[in-house]
N, C-alpha and C positions, 0 to 999 in steps of 0.2 A: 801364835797366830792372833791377830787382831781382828776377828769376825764377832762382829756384835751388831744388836738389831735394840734400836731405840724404840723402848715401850710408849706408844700412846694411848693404849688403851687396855684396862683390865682382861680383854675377853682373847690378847694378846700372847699371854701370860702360859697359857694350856699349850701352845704350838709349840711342839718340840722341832726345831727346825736344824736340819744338817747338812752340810757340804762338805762335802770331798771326807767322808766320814769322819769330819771334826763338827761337835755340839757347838751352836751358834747362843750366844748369852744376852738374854735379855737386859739393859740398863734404863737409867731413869734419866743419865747424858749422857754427852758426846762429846768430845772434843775433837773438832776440825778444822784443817787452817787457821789453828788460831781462837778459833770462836768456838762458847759455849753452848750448843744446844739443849734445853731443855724437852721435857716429855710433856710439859705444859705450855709450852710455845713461848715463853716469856723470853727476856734478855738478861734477866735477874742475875742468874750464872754467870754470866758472861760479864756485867758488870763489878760484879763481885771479886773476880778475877782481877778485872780493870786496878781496883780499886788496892789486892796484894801488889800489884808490880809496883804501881806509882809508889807504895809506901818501899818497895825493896829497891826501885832505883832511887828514890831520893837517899834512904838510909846508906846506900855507898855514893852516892856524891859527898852527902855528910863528911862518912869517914875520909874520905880519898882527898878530897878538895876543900875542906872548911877553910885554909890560910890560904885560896888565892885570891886574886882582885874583884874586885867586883863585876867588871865588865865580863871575865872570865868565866862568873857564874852565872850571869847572866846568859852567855852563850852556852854552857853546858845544860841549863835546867832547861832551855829551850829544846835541845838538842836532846835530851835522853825523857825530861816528863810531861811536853805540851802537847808531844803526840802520841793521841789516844785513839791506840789501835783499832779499827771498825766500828768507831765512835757513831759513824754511817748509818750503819746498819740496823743500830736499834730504835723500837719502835714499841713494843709490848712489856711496856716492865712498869714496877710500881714507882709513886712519886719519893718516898722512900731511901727506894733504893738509888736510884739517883740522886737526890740528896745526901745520902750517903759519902757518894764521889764527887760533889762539890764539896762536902765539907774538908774530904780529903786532901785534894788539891791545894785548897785556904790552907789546910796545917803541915803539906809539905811545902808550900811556900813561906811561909811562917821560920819551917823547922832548918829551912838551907839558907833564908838571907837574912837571920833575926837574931839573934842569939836569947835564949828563955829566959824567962826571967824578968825582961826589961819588959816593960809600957808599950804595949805596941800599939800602932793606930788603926786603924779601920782597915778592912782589906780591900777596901775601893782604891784607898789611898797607898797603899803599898803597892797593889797593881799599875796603879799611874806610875808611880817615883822607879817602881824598874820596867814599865814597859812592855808590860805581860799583859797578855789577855785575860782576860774572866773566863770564868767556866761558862757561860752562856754562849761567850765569843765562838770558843773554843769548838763545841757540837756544833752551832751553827755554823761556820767554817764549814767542818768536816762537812756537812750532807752539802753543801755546796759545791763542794769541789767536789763531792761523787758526783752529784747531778751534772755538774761542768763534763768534767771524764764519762759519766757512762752516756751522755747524749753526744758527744763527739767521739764516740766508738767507730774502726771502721768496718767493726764486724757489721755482717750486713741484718745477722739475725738479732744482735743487741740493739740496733740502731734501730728496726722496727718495734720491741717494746720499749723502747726509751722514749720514742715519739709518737707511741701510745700511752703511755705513761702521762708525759706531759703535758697531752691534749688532754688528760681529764684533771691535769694538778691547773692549768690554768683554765680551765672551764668552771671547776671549783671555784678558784680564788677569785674569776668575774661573776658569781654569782654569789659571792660572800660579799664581794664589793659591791653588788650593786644590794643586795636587804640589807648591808651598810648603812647604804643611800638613803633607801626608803625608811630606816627608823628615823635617822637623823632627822628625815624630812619630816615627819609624822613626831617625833617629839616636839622638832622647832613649831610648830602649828604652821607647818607653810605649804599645808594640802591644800589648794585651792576649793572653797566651797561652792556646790553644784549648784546650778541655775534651780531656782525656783518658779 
């Protein structure tokens, strides 16, 4: 049986809880659909994760596929390591740890179109020459098209916090724009001085 109860909290820990008289197990994750929940609400796990697979699919493209074309590789590393799973969804994790998973991405890109050893160039420049996105790309994307997909939801229950959602992510970003405005205006010195 798969019955467990994600601890978040020490005082948690005393409740002995049972169903169908089978003992229910307190853990510190979770794994669901995919995604790692932690007991401290971060994304950290879950990133971390991110970060085993990219290196396990790159390492059998490696073996499988190092003598094909190049165009060829180019469509598989798209195809098995630019999509990063629920890349979406995170929001609470350290700078870190995401760093982490960019550096990762630079050395499996590095490790399937480079051969080691040699001189390599920049990974600005190697992203240009095959046509890949940056890690930066990449996240941003991804919450993109979730936001695209979940505001054109035709559930009717998604579609009302999606466009509650929205009316506070753009109420936000016009009141970032406009204290924007106002430093810009107030550095340039072009506050108009009051009548004396």
């Amino acid at each position: 049986m798969r019955n467990k109860i994600l601890c978040v909290s020490t005082c948690m820990l005393f409740l002995q809880l049972r169903l169908c008289n089978f003992c229910i197990k307190y853990v510190e994750s979770f794994k669901y659909l995919g995604h790692i929940i932690l007991c401290n609400r971060k994304d950290n796990g879950d990133i971390q994760r991110e970060v085993r697979n990219l290196f396990m699919r790159t390492n059998m493209l490696v073996r499988r596929f190092i003598n094909c074309s190049h165009i060829v590789k180019i469509i598989l590393f798209r195809s098995y390591c630019v999509c990063l799973y629920d890349s979406c969804l995170w929001s609470n994790y350290t700078d870190g740890c995401l760093s982490k998973l960019k550096l990762c991405y630079h050395k499996c890109i590095k490790m399937f179109f480079l051969v080691l050893g040699e001189v390599t160039d920049s990974v600005t420049q190697i992203l240009l020459q095959l046509g890949l996105p940056s890690f930066n790309t990449l996240i941003h994307n991804s919450r993109i098209i979730f936001l695209r997909t979940w505001t054109n939801c035709p559930n009717m229950l998604v579609s009302h916090f999606s466009a509650r959602f929205m009316f506070l992510m753009y109420s936000f970003l016009a009141f970032y724009v406009y204290c924007l405005c106002v430093l810009c205006v107030c550095f340039m010195g072009l506050v108009p001085e009051s009548n004396k």
